[in-house]
C-alpha positions in Angstrom: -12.5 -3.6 10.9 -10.4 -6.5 12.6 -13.3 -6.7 15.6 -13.8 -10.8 15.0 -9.6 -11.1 14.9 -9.2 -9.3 18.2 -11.9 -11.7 19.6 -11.2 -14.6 18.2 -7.3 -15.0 17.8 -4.7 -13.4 20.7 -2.1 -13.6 18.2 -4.3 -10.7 16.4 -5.6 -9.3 19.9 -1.6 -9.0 21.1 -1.2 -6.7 17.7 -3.5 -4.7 18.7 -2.9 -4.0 22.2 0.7 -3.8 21.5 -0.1 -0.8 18.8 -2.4 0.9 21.2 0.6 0.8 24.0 3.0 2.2 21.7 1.0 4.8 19.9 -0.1 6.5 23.0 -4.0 6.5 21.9 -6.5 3.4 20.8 -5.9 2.9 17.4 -8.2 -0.8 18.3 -11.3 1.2 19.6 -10.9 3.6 15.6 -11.0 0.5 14.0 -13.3 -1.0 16.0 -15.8 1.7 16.3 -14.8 4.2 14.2 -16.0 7.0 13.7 -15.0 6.8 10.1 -14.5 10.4 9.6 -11.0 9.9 12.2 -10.4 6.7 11.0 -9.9 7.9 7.7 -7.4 10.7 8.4 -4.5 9.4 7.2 -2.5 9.9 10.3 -5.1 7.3 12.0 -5.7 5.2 8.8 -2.1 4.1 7.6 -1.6 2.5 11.3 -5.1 1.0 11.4 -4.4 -0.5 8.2 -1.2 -1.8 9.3 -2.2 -3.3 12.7 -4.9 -5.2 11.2 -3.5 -6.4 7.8 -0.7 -8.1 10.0 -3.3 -9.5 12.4 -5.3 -11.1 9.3 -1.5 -12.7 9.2 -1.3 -13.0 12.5 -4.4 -15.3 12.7 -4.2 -17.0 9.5 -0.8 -18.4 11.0 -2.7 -19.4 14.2 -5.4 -21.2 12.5 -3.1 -23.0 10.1 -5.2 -21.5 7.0 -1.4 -20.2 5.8 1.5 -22.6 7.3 4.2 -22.3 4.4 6.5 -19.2 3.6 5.8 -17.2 0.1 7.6 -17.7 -2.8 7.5 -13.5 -2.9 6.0 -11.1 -0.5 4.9 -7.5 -2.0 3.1 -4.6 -1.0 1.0 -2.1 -2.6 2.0 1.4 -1.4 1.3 1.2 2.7 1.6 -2.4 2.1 5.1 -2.1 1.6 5.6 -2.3 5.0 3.4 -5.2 5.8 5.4 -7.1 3.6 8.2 -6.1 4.8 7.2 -7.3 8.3 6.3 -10.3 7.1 9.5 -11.2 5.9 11.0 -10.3 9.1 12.8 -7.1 7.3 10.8 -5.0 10.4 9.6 -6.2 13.8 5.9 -5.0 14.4 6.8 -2.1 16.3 9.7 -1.0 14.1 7.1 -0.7 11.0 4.5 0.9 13.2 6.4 3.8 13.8 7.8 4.0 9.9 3.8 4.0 9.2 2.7 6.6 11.9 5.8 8.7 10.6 4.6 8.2 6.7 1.2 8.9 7.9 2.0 12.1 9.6 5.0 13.6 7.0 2.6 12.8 3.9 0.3 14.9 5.4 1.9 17.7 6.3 3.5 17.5 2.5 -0.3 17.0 1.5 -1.4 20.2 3.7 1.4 22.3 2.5 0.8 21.8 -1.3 -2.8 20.3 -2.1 -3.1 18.1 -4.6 -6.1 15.8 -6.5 -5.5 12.1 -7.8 -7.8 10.7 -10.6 -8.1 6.7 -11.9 -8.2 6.8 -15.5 -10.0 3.6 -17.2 -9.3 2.2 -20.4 -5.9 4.1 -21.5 -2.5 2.2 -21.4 0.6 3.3 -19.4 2.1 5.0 -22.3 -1.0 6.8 -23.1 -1.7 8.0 -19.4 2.0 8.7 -19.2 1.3 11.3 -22.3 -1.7 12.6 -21.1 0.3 13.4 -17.5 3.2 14.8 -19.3 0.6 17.5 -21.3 -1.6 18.1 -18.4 1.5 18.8 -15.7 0.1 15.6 -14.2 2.5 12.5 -12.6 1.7 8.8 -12.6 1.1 7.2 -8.9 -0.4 3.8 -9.3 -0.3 1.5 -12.2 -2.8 -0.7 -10.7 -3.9 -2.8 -13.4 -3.0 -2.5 -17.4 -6.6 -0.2 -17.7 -6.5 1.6 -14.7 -4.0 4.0 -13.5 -3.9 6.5 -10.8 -2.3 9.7 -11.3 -1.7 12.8 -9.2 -0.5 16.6 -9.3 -1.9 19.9 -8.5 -5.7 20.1 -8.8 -5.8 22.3 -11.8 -3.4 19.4 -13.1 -5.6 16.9 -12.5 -8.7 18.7 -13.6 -6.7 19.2 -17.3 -5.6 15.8 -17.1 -8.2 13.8 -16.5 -10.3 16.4 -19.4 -7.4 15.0 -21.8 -8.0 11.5 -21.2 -11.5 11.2 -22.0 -10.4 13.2 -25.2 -7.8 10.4 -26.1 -10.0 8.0 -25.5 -10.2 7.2 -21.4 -13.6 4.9 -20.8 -13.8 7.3 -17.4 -11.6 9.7 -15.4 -12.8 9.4 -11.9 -11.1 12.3 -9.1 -10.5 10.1 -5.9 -11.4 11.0 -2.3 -7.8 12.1 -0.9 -5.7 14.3 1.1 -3.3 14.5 -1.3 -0.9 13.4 -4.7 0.9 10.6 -3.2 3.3 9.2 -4.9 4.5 12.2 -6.9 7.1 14.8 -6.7 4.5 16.5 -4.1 5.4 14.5 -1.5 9.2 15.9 -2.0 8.9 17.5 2.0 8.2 14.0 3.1 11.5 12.7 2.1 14.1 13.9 4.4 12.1 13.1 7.5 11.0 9.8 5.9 15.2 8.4 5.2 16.0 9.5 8.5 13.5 7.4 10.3 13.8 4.5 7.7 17.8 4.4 8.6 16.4 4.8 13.0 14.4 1.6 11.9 17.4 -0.7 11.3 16.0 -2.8 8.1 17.3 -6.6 8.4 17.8 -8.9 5.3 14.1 -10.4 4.9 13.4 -14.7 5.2 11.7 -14.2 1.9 12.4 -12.3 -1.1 10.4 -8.9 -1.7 9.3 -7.5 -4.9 9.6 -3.8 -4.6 7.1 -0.7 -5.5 9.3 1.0 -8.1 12.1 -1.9 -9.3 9.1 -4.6 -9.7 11.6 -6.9 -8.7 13.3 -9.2 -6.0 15.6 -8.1 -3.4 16.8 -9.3 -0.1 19.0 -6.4 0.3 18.6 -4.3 3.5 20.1 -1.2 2.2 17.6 -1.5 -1.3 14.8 -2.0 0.8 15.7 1.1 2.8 16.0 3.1 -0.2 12.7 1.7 -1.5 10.6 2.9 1.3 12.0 6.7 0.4 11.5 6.5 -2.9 8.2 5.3 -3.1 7.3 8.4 -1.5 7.5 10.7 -5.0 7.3 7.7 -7.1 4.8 5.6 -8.8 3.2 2.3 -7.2 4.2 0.0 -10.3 1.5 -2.9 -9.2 1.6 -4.3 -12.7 4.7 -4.8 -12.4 5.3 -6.8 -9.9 2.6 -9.2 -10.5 3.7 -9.7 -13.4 7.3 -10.5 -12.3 6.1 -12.8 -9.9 3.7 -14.9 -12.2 6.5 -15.4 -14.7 8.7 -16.7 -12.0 6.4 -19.4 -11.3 3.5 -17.8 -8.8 0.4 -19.7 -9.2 -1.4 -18.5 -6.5 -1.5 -14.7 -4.5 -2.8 -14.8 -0.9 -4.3 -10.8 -0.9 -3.7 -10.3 3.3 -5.6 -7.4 5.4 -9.1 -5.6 4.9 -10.3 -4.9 1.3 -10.3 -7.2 -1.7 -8.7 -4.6 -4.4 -5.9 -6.3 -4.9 -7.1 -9.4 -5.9 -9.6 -8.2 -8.4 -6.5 -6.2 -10.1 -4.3 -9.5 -9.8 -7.1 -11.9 -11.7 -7.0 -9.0 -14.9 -3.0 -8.5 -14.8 -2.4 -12.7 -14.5 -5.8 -13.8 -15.4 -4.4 -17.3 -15.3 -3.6 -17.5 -11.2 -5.5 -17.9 -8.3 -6.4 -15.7 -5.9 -7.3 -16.1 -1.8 -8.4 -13.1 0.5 -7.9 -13.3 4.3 -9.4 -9.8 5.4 -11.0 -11.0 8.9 -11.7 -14.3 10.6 -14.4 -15.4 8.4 -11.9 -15.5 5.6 -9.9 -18.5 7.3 -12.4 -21.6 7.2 
């Protein structure tokens, strides 16, 4: 991924050589080339995603295919902090090292106590919210208003996800992980997580940001800060904040950075908005 960005746009190709100079290692030649089974550790994929989502921004801007600032900027989980450096709350490199941090403490919490996530189809909040408190289970993402993500230990999620197709779940699907982000598993990440959030030096954003747990705007440096802890051991509430920023007048969502997830979920959560993906430089004409 991001391969037609670094050729195309040096807005993008300066991302990417700055990340590589600052990491110590080639995160451009893992995205570029791979191999997957490296790219998707999540030490090496929370950066990757990073660098590229903001050089999809980065070349967007060049182009002139975005020229205006958001209304709102929001991130889902790791996209936090793309937002956040979009709105000028982080500098590139600031972010880069809050993401290789999260990368590395989440999995060292994730290694130190294993844990399963499942999406469950076709069951409310309240409804998965019951089947998690039964099972010993924990919501993480409440991506759309019929899928939600949860997480625990893996004997949680085996009960849980058992539960909800017996309450009436369409499907309970165990996901491909390292780990239960965004529940109280990820409690060892914490400390080491504030104390390189408060290194970082947040800075009031140009735009307002619509956070993971609140689901609503702030331009407040110190909520912000405490945002990027939290999220951590608490659910993604993606709903949420879609819905907050369609009823205060969002018409269209620009979905920036590789994958085209969140715009599906958007069109079911405000079916009556538009949606526009920029994921790579065929996206921008």
């Amino acid at each position: 991924m991001g391969r037609d960005l670094y050729e195309a746009y040096p807005a993008a190709r300066d991302l990417y050589d700055r990340a590589d100079a600052m990491l110590g290692r080639s995160i451009s030649a893992l995205c570029f080339e791979g191999p997957d089974s490296e790219l998707g550790k999540t030490f090496n994929s929370q950066p990757a995603i990073y660098v590229t989502s903001l050089a999809c921004l980065a070349a967007a801007q060049a182009s002139g295919a975005l020229s205006d600032d958001p209304a709102f900027v929001s991130g889902h989980s790791l996209g936090e902090y793309t937002a956040l450096t979009a709105a000028g709350a982080l500098d590139f490199e600031a972010g880069l090292r809050l993401v290789e941090t999260r990368g590395r403490v989440t999995q060292a919490a994730a290694d130190a106590t294993p844990g399963a996530m499942a999406a469950v189809m076709g069951l409310d909040e309240a409804a998965t919210e019951a089947v998690c408190r039964d099972a010993g289970a924990e919501l993480c993402n409440i991506n759309s208003p019929a899928q939600i993500v949860i997480g625990g230990t893996r004997d949680a999620i085996a009960k849980a996800c058992a539960l909800a197709l017996e309450r009436g779940a369409k499907r309970a699907i165990p996901l491909d992980v390292s780990g239960a982000f965004h529940t109280s598993l990820m409690q060892p990440a914490v400390a080491a997580m504030a104390e390189a959030v408060s290194a970082a030096g947040i800075a009031v954003p140009r735009v307002p940001v619509v956070t993971n747990d609140t689901a609503r705007a702030t331009s407040d440096a110190a909520t912000i800060a405490r945002e990027l802890t939290f999220q951590l051991t608490h659910p993604v509430r993606w709903v949420q904040c879609v819905e907050f920023m369609a009823g205060n007048g969002v018409t269209t969502f620009v979905e920036i950075g590789p994958g085209r997830v969140l715009s599906g979920l958007i069109k079911r959560i405000a079916p009556g908005t538009q949606s526009r993906n920029i994921n790579g430089a065929g996206s921008l004409t």
